[in-house]
C-alpha positions in Angstrom: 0.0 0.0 0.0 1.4 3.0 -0.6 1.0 6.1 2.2 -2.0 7.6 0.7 -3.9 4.3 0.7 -2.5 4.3 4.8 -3.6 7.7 5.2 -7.4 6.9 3.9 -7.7 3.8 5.4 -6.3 5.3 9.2 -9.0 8.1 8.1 -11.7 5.6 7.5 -11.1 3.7 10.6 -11.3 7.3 12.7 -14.4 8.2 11.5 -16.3 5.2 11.5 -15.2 4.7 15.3 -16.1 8.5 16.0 -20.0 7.6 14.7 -20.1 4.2 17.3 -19.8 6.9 20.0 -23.4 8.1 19.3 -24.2 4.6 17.9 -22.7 1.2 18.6 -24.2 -0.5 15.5 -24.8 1.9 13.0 -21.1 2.0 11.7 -20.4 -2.1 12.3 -23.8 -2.6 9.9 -22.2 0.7 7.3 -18.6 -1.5 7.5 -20.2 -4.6 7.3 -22.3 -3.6 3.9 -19.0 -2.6 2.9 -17.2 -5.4 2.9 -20.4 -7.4 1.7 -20.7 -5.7 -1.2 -16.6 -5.5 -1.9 -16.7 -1.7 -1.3 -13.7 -2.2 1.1 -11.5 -4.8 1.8 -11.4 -5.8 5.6 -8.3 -6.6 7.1 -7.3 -10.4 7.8 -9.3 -11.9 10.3 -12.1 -10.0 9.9 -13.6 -10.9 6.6 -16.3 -12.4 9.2 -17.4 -8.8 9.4 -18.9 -9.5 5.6 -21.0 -12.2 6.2 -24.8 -12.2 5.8 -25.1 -13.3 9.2 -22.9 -10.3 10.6 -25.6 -8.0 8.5 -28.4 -9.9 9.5 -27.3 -9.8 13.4 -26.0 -6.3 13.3 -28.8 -4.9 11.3 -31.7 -6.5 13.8 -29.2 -5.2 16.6 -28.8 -1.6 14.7 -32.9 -1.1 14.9 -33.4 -1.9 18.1 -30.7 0.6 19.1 -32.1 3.2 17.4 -35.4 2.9 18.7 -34.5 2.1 21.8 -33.2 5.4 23.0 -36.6 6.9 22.8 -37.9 4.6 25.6 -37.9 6.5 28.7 -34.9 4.5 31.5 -34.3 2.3 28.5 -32.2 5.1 27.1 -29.9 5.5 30.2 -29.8 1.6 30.8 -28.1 1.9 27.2 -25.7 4.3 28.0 -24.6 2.6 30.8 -24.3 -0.8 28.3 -22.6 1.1 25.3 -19.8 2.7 26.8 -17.5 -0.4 27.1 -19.7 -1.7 23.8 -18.8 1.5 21.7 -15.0 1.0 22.7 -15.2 -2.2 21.6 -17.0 -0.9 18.5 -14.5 1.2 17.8 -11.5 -1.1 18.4 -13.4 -3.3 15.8 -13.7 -0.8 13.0 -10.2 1.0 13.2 -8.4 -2.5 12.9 -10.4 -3.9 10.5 -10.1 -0.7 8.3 -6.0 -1.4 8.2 -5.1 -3.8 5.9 -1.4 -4.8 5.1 -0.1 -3.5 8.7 1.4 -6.0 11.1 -1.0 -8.0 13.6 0.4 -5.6 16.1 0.5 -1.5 14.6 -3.4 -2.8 14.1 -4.5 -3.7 17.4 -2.4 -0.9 18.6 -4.2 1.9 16.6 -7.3 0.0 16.6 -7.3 0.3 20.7 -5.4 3.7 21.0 -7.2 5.3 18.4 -10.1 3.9 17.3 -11.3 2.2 21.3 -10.2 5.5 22.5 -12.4 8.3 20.2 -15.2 6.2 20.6 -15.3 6.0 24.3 -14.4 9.5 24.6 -17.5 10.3 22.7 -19.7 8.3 24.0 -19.4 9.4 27.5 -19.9 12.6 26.2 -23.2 12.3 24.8 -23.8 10.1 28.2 -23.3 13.2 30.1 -25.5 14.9 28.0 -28.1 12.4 28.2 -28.0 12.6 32.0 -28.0 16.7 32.0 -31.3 16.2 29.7 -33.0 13.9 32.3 -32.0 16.0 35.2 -33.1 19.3 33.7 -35.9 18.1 32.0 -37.2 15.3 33.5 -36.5 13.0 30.8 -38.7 15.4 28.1 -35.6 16.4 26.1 -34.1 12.7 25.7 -36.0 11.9 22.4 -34.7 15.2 20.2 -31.1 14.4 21.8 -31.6 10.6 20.8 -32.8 11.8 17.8 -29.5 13.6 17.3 -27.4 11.0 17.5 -29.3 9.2 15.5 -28.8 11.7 12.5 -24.9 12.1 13.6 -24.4 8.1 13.2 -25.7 7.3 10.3 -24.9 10.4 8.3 -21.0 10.2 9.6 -20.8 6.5 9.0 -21.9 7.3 5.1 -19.9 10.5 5.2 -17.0 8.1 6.5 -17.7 6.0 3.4 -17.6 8.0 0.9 -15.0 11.1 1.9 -13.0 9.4 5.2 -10.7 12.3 4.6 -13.6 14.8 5.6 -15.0 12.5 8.0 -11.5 12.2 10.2 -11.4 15.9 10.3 -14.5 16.4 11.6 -14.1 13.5 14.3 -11.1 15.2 15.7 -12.8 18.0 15.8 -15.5 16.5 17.8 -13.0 14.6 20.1 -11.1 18.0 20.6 -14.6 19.4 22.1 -15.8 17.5 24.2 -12.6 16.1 25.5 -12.4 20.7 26.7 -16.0 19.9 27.6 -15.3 16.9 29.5 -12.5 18.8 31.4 -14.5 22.1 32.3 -17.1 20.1 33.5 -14.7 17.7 35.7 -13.1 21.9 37.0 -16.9 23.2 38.1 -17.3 19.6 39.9 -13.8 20.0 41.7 -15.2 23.4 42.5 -18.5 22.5 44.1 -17.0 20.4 46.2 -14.7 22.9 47.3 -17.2 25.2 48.1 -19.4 22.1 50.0 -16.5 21.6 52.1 -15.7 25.3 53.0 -19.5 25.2 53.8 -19.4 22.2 56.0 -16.5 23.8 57.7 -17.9 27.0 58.6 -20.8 25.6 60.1 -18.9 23.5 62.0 -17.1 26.5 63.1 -20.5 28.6 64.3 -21.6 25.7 66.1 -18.5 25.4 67.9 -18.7 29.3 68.8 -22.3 29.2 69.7 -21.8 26.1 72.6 -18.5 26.8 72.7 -17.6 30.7 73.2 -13.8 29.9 74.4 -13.2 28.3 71.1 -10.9 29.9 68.5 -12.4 32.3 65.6 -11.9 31.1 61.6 -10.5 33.2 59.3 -13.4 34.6 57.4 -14.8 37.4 58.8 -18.5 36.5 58.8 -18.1 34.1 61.3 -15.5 35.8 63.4 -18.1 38.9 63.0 -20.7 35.6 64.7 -18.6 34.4 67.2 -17.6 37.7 69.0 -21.6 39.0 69.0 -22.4 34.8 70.8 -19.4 35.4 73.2 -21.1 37.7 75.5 -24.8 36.7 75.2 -24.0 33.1 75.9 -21.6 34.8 78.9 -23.9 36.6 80.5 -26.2 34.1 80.2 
């Protein structure tokens, strides 16, 4: 092969493993029609991935994802199944998309690369999907199911046909919501820290309420409390 035909087929393995983030089946049924219909040429070993039982099973398995995600708790029970699944997915698709490497570069992409941009987005839209149920009590699910729907089957045929374009765009993608993925990890680090200040300071007023010999804290609010309880609880 020469690098070109690399470069296309490292591109075409990124962007199919990219859609298996919003949908586990969608690209495994694209790849498998693929290779079914000689489109592309899966690597060795995986010429499985052709069969008409592989599109019979992953087509059967690609509806009931799809529809599945608009059945209210089904949709988070799914989540919580497809994150390992969509790694896997995308371990799957990258290695079988790079034919003439060595058993080894293949797996290694396949896990580093492909296993890893899947996972990434999938807990992504995970997080989404549980930001939808919280603030909307589960009425916002469907149009972000439907969403992801759109995103997986139009990027696994987009991966098809321009891989180039496709790659591009999944980086892209991994590149926001892995900034996502850290701000929101940042606001949770600082909620906590604000919980704990919290828990300390009250723990501080009650000590100066039933304790009026006890040391003040270093914020002035409740140093501001502890001298005013000193004397009543004195001259009580």
């Amino acid at each position: 092969m020469e690098q070109f035909d690399y470069l296309l087929a490292v591109a075409l393995g990124l962007g199919l493993a990219a859609c298996s983030g919003f949908r586990v089946f969608v690209p495994l049924l694209a790849a498998s029609l693929a290779y079914r219909t000689g489109y592309l040429t899966p690597a060795a070993g995986f010429a499985w991935l052709g069969s008409w039982p592989a599109v019979a099973a992953l087509g059967t398995a690609t509806v009931a994802e799809l529809l599945g995600y608009y059945v209210p708790v089904v949709d988070n029970i799914l989540d919580t199944i497809m994150g390992p699944a969509s790694f896997i997915a995308g371990t799957i698709l990258m290695t079988s998309a790079l034919p003439d490497m060595a058993p080894m570069v293949r797996w290694s992409l396949g896990i580093l690369v492909g296993g890893s941009t899947a996972g990434l987005i999938q807990t992504g839209t995970t997080l989404l999907r549980a930001g939808s149920t919280a603030t909307t009590a589960g009425l916002g699910n469907p149009v972000l199911a439907t969403l992801e729907n759109i995103l997986a089957i139009v990027g696994s045929i987009l991966g098809l046909l321009l891989p180039l374009l496709m790659a591009v765009l999944a980086l892209a993608g991994v590149v926001w919501v892995g900034s996502r993925l850290r701000q929101w990890r940042r606001r949770r680090a600082a909620r906590r820290r604000r919980q704990c200040i919290r828990s300390q300071q009250a723990k501080h007023l009650k000590c100066a309420i039933f304790q009026p010999d006890a040391p003040p804290l270093p914020y002035a609010g409740v140093r501001h409390l502890h001298t005013i309880g000193r004397p009543l609880l004195t001259n009580g």
